[in-house]
N, C-alpha and C positions, 0 to 999 in steps of 0.2 A: 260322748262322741261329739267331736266338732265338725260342725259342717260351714261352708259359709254361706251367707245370705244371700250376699250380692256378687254377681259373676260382670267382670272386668267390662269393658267396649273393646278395648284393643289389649289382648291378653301377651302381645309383643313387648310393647309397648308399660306396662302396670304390672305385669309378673315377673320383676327383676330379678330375685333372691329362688336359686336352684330348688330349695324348700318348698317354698310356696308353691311355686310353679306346679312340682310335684304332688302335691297335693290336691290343688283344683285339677290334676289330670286324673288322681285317682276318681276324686267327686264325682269330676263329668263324664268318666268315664262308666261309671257305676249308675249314673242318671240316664244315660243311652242304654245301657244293658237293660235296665228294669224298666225300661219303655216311659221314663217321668219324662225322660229330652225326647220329643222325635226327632228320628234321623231316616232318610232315605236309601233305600236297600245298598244303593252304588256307594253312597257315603258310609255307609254302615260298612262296607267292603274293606272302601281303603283306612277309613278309622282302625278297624281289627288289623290293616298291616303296619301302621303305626304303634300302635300296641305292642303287636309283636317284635317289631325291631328293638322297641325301648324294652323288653325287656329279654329277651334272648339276643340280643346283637346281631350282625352281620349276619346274611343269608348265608350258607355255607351247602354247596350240592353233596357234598363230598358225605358230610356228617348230617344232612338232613334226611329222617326216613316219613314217609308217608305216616299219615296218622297221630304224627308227634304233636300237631294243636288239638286233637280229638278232646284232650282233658283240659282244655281253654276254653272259657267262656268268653267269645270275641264276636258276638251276633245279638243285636236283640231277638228274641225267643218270633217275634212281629214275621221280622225279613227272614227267617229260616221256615217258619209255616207260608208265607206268603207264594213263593216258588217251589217247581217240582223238584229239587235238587237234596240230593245226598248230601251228608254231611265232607265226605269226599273230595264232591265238587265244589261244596265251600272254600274247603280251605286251598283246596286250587286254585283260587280265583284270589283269595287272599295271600296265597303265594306268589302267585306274578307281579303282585306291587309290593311283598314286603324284599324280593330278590333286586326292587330298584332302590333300594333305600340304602342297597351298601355304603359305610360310613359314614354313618348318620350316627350320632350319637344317641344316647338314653334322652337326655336332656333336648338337643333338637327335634326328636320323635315327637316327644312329650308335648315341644311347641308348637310342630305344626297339626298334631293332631287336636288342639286346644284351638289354634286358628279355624281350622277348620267348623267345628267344634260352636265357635264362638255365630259362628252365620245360622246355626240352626233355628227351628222356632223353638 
């Protein structure tokens, strides 16, 4: 497995090539879920709607049914014990910001959930 060592300053800015990018999204996204990154409940919110858009696209009312992120791991395990909330209300809440993301691409997801990302401790 590769992982990398050192994670960017300015991940705009030094993760030019689609790939890479890609790649430290998965990392750091993987290092927020298993609680190695902390992230704060709110940022753990819209992280998960970043996520989501890069990889299911566009919010769609039409063809979106309740329950459909249930089998997404998009929370570290921290901020879902932390608060009394249903799994439900999770993803409500991650649904209000990933329905403002419309046309956002995979790739610009990817980037600003790495900006983000990038300011944690």
């Amino acid at each position: 497995m590769f992982l990398a060592k050192f994670y960017p300053e300015e991940v705009a800015e030094e993760l030019v090539q689609e790939i890479t990018q890609h790649l430290f999204f998965l990392q750091v996204n993987q290092a927020i879920l298993s609680m190695d990154i902390y992230c704060p409940p709110e940022a753990s919110v819209l992280l998960a709607s970043y996520a989501v858009q890069a990889k299911f696209g566009d919010y769609d009312e039409s063809t979106y049914k309740p329950g459909m992120l249930a089998t997404e791991n998009l929370l570290p395990q921290r901020v879902i014990d932390q608060y009394q909330m249903t799994l439900e209300m999770w993803e409500d809440r991650i649904k209000v910001w990933y329905a403002d993301h419309r046309g956002m691409s995979r790739d610009e997801a990817e980037m600003e959930y790495l900006k983000i990302a990038q300011d944690l401790d």
